[in-house]
C-alpha positions in Angstrom: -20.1 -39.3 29.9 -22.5 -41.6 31.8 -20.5 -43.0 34.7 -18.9 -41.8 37.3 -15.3 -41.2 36.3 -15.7 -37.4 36.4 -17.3 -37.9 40.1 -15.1 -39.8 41.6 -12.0 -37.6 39.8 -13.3 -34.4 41.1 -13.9 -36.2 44.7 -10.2 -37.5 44.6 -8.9 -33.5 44.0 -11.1 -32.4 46.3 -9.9 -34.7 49.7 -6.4 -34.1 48.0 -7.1 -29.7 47.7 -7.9 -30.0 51.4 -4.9 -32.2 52.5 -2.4 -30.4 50.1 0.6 -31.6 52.2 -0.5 -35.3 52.8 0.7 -38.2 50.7 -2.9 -40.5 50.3 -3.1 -43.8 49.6 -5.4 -44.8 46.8 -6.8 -47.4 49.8 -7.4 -44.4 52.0 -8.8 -42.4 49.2 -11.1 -45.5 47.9 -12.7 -45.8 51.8 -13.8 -42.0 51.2 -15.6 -42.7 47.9 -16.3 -45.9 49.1 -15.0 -47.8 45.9 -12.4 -50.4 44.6 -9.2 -49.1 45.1 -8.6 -50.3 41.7 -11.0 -47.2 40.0 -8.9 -44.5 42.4 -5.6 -46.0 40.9 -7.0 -45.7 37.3 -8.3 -42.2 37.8 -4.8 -41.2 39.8 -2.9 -42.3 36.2 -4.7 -39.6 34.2 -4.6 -37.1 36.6 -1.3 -37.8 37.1 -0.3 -37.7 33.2 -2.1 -34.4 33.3 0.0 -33.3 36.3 -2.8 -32.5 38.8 -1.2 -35.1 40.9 2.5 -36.2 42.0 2.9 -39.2 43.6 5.9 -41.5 45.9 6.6 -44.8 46.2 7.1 -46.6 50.2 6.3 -46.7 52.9 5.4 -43.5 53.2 4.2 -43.1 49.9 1.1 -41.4 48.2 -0.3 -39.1 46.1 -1.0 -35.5 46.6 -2.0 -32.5 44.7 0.4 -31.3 41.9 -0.4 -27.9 42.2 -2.4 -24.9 44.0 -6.1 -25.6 44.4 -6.8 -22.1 43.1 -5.1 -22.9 40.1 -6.5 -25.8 39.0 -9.8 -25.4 37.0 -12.5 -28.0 37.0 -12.3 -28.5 32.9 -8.9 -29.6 34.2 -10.1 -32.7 35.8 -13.3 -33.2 33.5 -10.1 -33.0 30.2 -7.9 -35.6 32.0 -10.3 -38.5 32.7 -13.1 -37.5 29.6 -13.4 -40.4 27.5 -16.5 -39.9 25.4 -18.8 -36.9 24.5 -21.0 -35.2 27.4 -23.9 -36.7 25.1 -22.2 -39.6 24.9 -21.4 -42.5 22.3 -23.0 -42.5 18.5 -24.6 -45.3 17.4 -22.2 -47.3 15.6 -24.1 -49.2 12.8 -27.0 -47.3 11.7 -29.0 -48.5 8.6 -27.5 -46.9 5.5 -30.6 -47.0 3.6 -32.3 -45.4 6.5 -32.4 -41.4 5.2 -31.8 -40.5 8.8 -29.3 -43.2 9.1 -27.3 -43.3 6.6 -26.6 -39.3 8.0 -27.0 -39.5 11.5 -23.3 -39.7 13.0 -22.0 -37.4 10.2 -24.9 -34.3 12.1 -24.6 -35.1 15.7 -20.5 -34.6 15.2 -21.4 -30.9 15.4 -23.9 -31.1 17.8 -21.9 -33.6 20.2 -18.7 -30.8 19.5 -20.8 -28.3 20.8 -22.2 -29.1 23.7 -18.6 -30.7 24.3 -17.3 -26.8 24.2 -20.0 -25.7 26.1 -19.5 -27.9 29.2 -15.5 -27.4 29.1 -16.0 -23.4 29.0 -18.4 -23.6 31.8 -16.0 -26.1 33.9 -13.1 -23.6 32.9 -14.6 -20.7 34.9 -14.7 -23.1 37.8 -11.9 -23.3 40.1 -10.7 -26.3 42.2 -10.9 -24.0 45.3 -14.3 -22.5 44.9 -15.7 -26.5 44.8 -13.2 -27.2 47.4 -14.8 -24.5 49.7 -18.6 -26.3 50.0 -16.6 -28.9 52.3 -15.5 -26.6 55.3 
């Protein structure tokens, strides 16, 4: 994943884990990242579908975090905005008379799998909280 979706996801639960009381506007959340508030609202639907965010409409509307810092993991966040492998994409047209082409995608599925698990069980033993905790 070469962009900054995970980054800016993880710095949206983190302003949230320290204000877990406040509703936030996705224009008060973009100033902190310093982004479109377009990208926070796109980020906010995944986490939401993954339920690490509730949200209200108004005046006084928002979003804040669905649950408990402490029990929120970081694979959490990295699952609900992931969109490609960590290694990212495959090449999509490789020569099929090429004898490394014409096999290529089929061997880096296991290695892209791999290093996909490997990431997710290291973000699993993080919590929310503990990354929280640098800001204080």
């Amino acid at each position: 994943m070469s962009n900054t979706r995970f980054a800016t996801a993880i710095h949206i639960m983190t302003i949230l884990a320290k204000n877990p009381q406040a509703f936030l506007t996705s224009d008060w959340l973009a100033g902190s990242i310093n982004v479109n508030p377009v990208i926070v609202r796109k980020e906010l639907i995944n986490l939401k579908k993954s339920g690490l965010v509730e949200s209200r409409q108004g005046k006084d509307g928002g979003v804040r975090i669905g649950k408990d810092a402490e029990n929120i993991n970081v694979a959490e966040i990295y699952e609900a905005i992931k969109n490609s492998e960590v290694l990212g994409k495959k090449n999509l047209n490789p020569n099929p008379l090429c004898s490394v082409g014409k096999d290529i995608n089929e061997n880096l599925n296991q290695l892209f799998s791999e290093t996909d698990d490997l990431v997710f069980q290291f973000l699993k033993d993080k919590k929310l909280s503990d990354f929280t905790n640098q800001f204080d």
